[in-house]
C-alpha positions in Angstrom: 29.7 -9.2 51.0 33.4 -9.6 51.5 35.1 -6.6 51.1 38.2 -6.2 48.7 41.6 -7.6 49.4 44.2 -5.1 50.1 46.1 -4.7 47.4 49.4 -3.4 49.4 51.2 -5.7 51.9 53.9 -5.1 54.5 55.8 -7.3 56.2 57.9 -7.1 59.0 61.4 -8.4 59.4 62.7 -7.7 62.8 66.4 -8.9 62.4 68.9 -6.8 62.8 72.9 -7.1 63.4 72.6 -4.7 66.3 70.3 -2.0 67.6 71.0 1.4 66.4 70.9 4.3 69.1 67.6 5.4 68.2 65.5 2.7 67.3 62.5 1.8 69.3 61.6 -0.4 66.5 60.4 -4.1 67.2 63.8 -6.1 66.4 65.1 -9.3 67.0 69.0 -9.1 67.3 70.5 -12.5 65.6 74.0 -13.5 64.9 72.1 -16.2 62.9 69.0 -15.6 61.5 66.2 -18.1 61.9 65.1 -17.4 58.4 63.3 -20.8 58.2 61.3 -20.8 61.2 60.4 -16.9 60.3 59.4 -17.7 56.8 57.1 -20.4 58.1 55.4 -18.6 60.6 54.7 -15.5 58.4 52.6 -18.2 56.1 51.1 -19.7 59.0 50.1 -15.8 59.4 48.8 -15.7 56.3 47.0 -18.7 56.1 45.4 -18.1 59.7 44.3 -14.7 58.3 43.1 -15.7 54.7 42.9 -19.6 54.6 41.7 -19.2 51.4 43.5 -16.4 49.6 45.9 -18.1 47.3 45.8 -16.0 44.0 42.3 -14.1 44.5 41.6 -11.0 43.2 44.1 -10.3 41.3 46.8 -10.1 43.9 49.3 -7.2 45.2 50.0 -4.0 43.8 52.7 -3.2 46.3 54.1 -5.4 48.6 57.1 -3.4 51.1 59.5 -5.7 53.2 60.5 -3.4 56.0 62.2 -4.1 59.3 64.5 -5.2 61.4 66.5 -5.2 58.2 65.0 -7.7 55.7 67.8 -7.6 53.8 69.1 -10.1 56.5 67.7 -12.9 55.3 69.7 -13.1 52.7 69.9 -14.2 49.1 67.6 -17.0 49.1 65.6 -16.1 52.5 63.7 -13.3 50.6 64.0 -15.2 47.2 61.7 -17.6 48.7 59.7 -15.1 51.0 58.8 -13.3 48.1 58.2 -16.6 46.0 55.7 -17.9 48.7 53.7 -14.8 49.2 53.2 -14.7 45.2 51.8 -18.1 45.6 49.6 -17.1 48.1 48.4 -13.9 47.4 49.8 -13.0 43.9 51.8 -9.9 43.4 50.7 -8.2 39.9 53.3 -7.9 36.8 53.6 -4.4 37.2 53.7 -4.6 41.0 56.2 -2.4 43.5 57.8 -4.4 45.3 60.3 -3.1 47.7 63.1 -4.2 50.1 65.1 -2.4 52.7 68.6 -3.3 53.1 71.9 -2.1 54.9 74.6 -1.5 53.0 77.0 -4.3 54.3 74.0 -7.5 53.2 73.9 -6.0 49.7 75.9 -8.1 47.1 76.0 -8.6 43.5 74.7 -11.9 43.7 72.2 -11.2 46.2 70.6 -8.0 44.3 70.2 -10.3 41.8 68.3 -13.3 43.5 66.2 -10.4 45.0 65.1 -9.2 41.6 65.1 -13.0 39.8 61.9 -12.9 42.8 60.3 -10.1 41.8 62.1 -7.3 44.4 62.5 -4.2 41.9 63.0 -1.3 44.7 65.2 -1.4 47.2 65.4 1.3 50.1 69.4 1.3 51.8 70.1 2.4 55.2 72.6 4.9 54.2 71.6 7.4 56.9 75.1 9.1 56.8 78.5 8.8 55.0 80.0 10.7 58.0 82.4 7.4 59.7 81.6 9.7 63.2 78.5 9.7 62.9 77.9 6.1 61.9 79.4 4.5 64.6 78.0 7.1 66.9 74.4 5.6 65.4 75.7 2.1 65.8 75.2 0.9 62.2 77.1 -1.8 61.4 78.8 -0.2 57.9 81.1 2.1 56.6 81.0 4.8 54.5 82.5 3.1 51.9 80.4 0.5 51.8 77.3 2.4 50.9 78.4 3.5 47.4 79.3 -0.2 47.0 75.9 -1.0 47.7 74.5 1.2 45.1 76.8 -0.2 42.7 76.2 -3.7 43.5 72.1 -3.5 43.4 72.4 -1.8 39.7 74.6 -4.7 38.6 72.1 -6.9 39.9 69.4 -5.8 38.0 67.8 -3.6 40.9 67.7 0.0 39.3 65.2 1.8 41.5 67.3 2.7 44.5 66.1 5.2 47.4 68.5 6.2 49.8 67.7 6.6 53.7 69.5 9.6 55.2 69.2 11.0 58.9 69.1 15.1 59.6 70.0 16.9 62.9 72.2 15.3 64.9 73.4 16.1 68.2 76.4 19.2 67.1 79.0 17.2 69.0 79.0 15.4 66.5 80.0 17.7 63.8 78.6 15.9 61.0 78.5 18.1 57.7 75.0 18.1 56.7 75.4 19.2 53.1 78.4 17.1 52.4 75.6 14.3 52.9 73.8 15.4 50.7 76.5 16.3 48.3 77.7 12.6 48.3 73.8 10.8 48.0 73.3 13.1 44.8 76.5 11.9 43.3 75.5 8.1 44.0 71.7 9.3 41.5 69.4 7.6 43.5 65.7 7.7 42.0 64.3 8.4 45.7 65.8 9.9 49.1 64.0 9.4 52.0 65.1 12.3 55.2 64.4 11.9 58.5 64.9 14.2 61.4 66.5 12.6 64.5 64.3 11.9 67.2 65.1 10.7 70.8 62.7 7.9 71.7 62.7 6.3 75.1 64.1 2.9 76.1 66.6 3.5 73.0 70.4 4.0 73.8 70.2 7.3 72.6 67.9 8.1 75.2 69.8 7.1 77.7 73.0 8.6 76.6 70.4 12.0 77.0 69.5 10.9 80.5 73.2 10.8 81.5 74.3 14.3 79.5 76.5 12.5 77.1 74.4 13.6 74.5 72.2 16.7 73.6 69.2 17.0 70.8 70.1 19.4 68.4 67.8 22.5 68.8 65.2 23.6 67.1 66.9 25.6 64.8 69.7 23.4 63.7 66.6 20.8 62.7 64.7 23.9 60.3 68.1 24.6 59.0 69.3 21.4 57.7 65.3 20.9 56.8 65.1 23.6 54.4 69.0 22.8 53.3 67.9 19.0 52.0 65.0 20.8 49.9 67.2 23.5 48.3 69.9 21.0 47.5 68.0 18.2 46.4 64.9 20.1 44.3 68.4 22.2 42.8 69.5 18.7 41.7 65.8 17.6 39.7 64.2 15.8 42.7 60.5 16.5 43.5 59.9 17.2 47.0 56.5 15.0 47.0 56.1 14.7 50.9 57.3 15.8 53.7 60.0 13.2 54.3 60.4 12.1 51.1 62.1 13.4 47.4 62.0 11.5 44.1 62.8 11.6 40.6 60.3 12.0 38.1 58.5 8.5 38.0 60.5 7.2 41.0 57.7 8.3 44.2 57.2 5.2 46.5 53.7 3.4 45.7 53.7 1.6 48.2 54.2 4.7 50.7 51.3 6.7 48.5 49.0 4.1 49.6 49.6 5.3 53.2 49.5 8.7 52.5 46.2 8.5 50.5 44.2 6.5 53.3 44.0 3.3 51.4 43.7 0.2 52.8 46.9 -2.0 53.4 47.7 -5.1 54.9 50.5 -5.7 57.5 52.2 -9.1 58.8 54.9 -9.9 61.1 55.8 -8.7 64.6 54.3 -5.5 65.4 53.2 -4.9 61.5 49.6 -3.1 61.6 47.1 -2.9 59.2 44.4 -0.2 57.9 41.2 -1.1 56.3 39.8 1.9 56.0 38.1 2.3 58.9 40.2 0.0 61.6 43.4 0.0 62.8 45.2 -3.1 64.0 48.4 -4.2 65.1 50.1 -7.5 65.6 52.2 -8.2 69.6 55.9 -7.3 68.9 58.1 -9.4 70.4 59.7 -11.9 67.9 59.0 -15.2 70.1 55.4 -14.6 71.1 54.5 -13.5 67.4 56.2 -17.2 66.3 54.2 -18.7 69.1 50.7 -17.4 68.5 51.2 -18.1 65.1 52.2 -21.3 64.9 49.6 -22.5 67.5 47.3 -20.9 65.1 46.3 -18.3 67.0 45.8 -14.5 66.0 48.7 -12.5 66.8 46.6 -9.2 67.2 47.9 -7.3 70.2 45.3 -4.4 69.3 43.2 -2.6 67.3 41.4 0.8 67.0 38.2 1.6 64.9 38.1 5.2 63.7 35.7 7.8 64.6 34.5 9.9 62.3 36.3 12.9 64.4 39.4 10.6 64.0 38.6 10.1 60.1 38.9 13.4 59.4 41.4 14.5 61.4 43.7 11.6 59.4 42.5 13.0 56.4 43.9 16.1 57.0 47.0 15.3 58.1 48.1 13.1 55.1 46.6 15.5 53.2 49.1 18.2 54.2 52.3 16.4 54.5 52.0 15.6 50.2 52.5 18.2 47.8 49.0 17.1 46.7 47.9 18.9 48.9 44.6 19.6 50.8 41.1 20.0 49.1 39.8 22.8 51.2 36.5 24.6 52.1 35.9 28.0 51.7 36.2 28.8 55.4 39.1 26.6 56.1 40.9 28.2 53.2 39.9 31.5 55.0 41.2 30.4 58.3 44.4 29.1 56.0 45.1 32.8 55.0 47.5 33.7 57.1 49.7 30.4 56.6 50.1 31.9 52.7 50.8 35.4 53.6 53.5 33.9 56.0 54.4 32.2 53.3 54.3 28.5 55.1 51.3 27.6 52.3 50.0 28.3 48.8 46.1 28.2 48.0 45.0 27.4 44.5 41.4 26.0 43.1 40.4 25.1 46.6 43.4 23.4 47.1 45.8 24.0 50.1 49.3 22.8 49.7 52.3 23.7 52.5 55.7 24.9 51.6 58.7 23.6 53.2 58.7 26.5 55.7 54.8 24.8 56.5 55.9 21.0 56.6 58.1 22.2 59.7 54.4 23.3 61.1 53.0 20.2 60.0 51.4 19.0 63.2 50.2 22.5 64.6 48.8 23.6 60.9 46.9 20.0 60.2 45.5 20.4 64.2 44.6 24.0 63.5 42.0 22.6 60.9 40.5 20.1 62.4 
C-alpha cells in the first residue's frame, strides 16, 4: 500500500542579494532572478517525484517557502509558485502557509499578491535593528526598513508576522542586546524566532575568525543574552514553546511543530530534505545541477539516510526536549533526570520531563545523557 502523502511541504528558494557573513546555506546569488526557469524546474520536481499527485489526498497542511530568500521572487514569482503547487498537490483551506522575506522585497503590493495566493505567515529577516551590526552581517537593509516591512505586510492582508532576530555577536561589535529586543516587542509580532550566532566554515565570517578580525562571543555572553530574550519576551505575553522559538498565544509555527514532532514532511528544491518517518533524504545543492537533473528528468537526490532504531530514539529525544512539551519519561530516566531538576535546568511532572531555559542551554549534553 502507498503510504500517506506528506501533508507539510518545504521548498527551497536559494536566491539571495548577497551572502550574509554566516551563512553556509545553499544560495544562488542573482542580480536577476531566474524566477521562470526556477518555477519550472520545481514542477518538473514535483511531477518526477509524484507524476500523479495533482489534488490527492486532500492536499497540504503546511507548506513553508524557505531560502535563499523567497521573498525574491517577487510579487507574482510566488503568486504563481504558490498557485501551481495548489494545483498540484492542494494546500487545505485552513492550511499554514508561510514565506520568509527580507525586509527591503516586502511591499504593500507584494504582501498582498502573496496573500491573494494563499501565503498567510510570513517570517522577516530582521536579525537586528543595530545599523553596525547589519552591515557587519551583510544584509542588505536598514534598520528602518524593518518596521516598514511590518507595516507594509499588515496592510497587505498578511497579519501573522514572526520576526527573525540573531543573539551573541562578536563584543566588538557592541550591539545592545535588549534594545533588540525592546524594538521587535514594540513592532507585536505573533512569533520571534532567536538564534545564537554560530561560526560555520567556508562562510565570510569564518574567515574573518581565521584572520583575527573577528572573535566568537564566549560562552557566557551567549547564556546571558539567552536567558535575557526569555525574561524579556515571556515578561511581554509570549510563550517560550521551543528552544529557538516564542509565540503568542495561537501564533506557534505548524509547519515547524511538524519537525519537532517527527512527522513526516516533504522537501523540494536545491538541498531541501525530506523525512518520512523512517528515511532521511536530501536533494544536491548547487542551483545549476539541481535545474539540470531536474529538467532532464532525473532525480536530484544527492543522499539519503534510513534510521536505525538507535538513531530513532535518539531523535525522539532530542525534539522531545527542545519543546516545552516536553519529554514522556520512564521511571529510571526520570531518576537519572533528578539531578537536572534539583539544578534547576528541568521540571518533572506525570512522567513528563520538560527543561527550563537554564536546560535548553544543555540541550545537546542532557538529550545525549538519555539516550
Amino acid at each position: 500500500m502507498t503510504p500517506p502523502r506528506p501533508r507539510h511541504l518545504y521548498v527551497h528558494v536559494p536566491f539571495c542579494a548577497r551572502r550574509c557573513s554566516y551563512c553556509d546555506f545553499s544560495i544562488a546569488v542573482r542580480r536577476d532572478v531566474p524566477v521562470e526557469e526556477y518555477t519550472q524546474a520545481l514542477l518538473a520536481e514535483l511531477d518526477l517525484r509524484s507524476p500523479s499527485s495533482e489534488g490527492e489526498r486532500g492536499g497540504l497542511d503546511t507548506l513553508y517557502l524557505g531560502g535563499g530568500t523567497p521573498s525574491r521572487l517577487g510579487a507574482r514569482g510566488v503568486a504563481a509558485l504558490v498557485s501551481a503547487i495548489d494545483q498540484r498537490l492542494g494546500i487545505a483551506t485552513d492550511a499554514e502557509v508561510t514565506i520568509e522575506a527580507n525586509p527591503d522585497d516586502v511591499s504593500v503590493d507584494a504582501a498582498r499578491a502573496w496573500r491573494d495566493a494563499g501565503v498567510n505567515r510570513m517570517s522577516l529577516g530582521a536579525q537586528s535593528f543595530d545599523s553596525k551590526a547589519l552591515a557587519w552581517m551583510h544584509r542588505t537593509h536598514s534598520s528602518e526598513q524593518i518596521g516598514a516591512a511590518v507595516d507594509a505586510a499588515r496592510a497587505g492582508g498578511i497579519d501573522n508576522l514572526s520576526l527573525d532576530l540573531i543573539f551573541a555577536l562578536p563584543p566588538a561589535l557592541e550591539r545592545d542586546w535588549h534594545d533588540d529586543l525592546r524594538r521587535t516587542i514594540a513592532l507585536a509580532p505573533s512569533h520571534v524566532s532567536l538564534y545564537g550566532l554560530t561560526i560555520h566554515e567556508r562562510t565570510p565570517l569564518a574567515r574573518w575568525r581565521d584572520r583575527g578580525e573577528t572573535t566568537e562571543a564566549p560562552d557566557e555572553t551567549y547564556a546571558a543574552e539567552f536567558l535575557l530574550a526569555h525574561e524579556v519576551l515571556a515578561g511581554a505575553g509570549f510563550e517560550h514553546y521551543e528552544v529557538s522559538s516564542y509565540a503568542r498565544p495561537g501564533a506557534r509555527s505548524r509547519h515547524n511543530a511538524a519537525y519537532w514532532s517527527g512527522a513526516s514532511w516533504a522537501g523540494i528544491g536545491p538541498a531541501a530534505h525530506e523525512f518520512d518517518g523512517a528515511r532521511r533524504r536530501w536533494n544536491v545543492g548547487p542551483y545549476a545541477q539541481w535545474v539540470q537533473l531536474v529538467t532532464a528528468g532525473r532525480d536530484p537526490k544527492e543522499g539519503e539516510e534510513v534510521l536505525s532504531p538507535e538513531n530513532r530514539e535518539a531523535e525522539r529525544v532530542y525534539l522531545g526536549l527542545r519543546t516545552s512539551s516536553g519529554l514522556a519519561v520512564s521511571a529510571s530516566e526520570g531518576s537519572k533526570a533528578a539531578r537536572w531538576v534539583e539544578a534547576g535546568w528541568a521540571s518533572l511532572e506525570r512522567g513528563v520531563l520538560r527543561l527550563t531555559p537554564e536546560g535548553w542551554l544543555r540541550l545537546d549534553a542532557l538529550a545525549a545523557a538519555l539516550t
